[in-house]
Every structure is written in C-alpha cells, then in structure tokens.
C-alpha positions in Angstrom: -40.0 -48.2 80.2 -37.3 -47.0 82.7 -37.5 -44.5 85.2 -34.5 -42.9 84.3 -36.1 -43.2 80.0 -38.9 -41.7 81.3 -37.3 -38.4 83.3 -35.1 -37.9 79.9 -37.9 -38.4 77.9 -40.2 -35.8 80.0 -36.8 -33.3 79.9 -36.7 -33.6 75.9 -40.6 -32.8 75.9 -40.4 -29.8 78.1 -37.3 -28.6 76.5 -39.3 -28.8 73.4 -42.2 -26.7 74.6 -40.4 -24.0 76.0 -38.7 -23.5 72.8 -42.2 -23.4 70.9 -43.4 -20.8 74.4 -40.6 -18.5 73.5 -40.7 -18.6 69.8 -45.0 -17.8 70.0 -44.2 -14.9 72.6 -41.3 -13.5 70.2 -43.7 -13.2 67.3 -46.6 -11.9 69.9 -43.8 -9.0 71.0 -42.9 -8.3 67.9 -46.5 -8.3 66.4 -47.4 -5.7 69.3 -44.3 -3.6 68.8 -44.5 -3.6 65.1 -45.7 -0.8 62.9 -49.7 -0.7 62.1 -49.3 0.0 58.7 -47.2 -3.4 57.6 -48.6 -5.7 56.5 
C-alpha cells in the first residue's frame, strides 16, 4: 500500500467516524431535551 492510499484511506475512516460522533450526540441532545412522558 501507498502512502498517499493510505492518508485517503485514514481521511475516509475519520470522515466516517465523525459522522457516526455527530449522529450519536444528536440523538443524546435530543433524548435529553425531549419530553419525559414520550415514549
């Protein structure tokens, strides 16, 4: 493997975790914010 493979290949990977960061802290907001009595 390539350097240069490997730096876009560790880009796609951390571009894919941040997503997956921001979506599980979204639904952790909006569980917090959300009304006790929904279920």
């Amino acid at each position: 493997m390539t350097f240069r493979l490997f730096v876009r290949q560790c880009k796609t990977m951390s571009r894919t975790w941040h997503g997956i960061e921001t979506r599980a802290s979204v639904i952790h907001v909006w569980d917090m914010h959300r009304p006790q009595d929904v279920s």
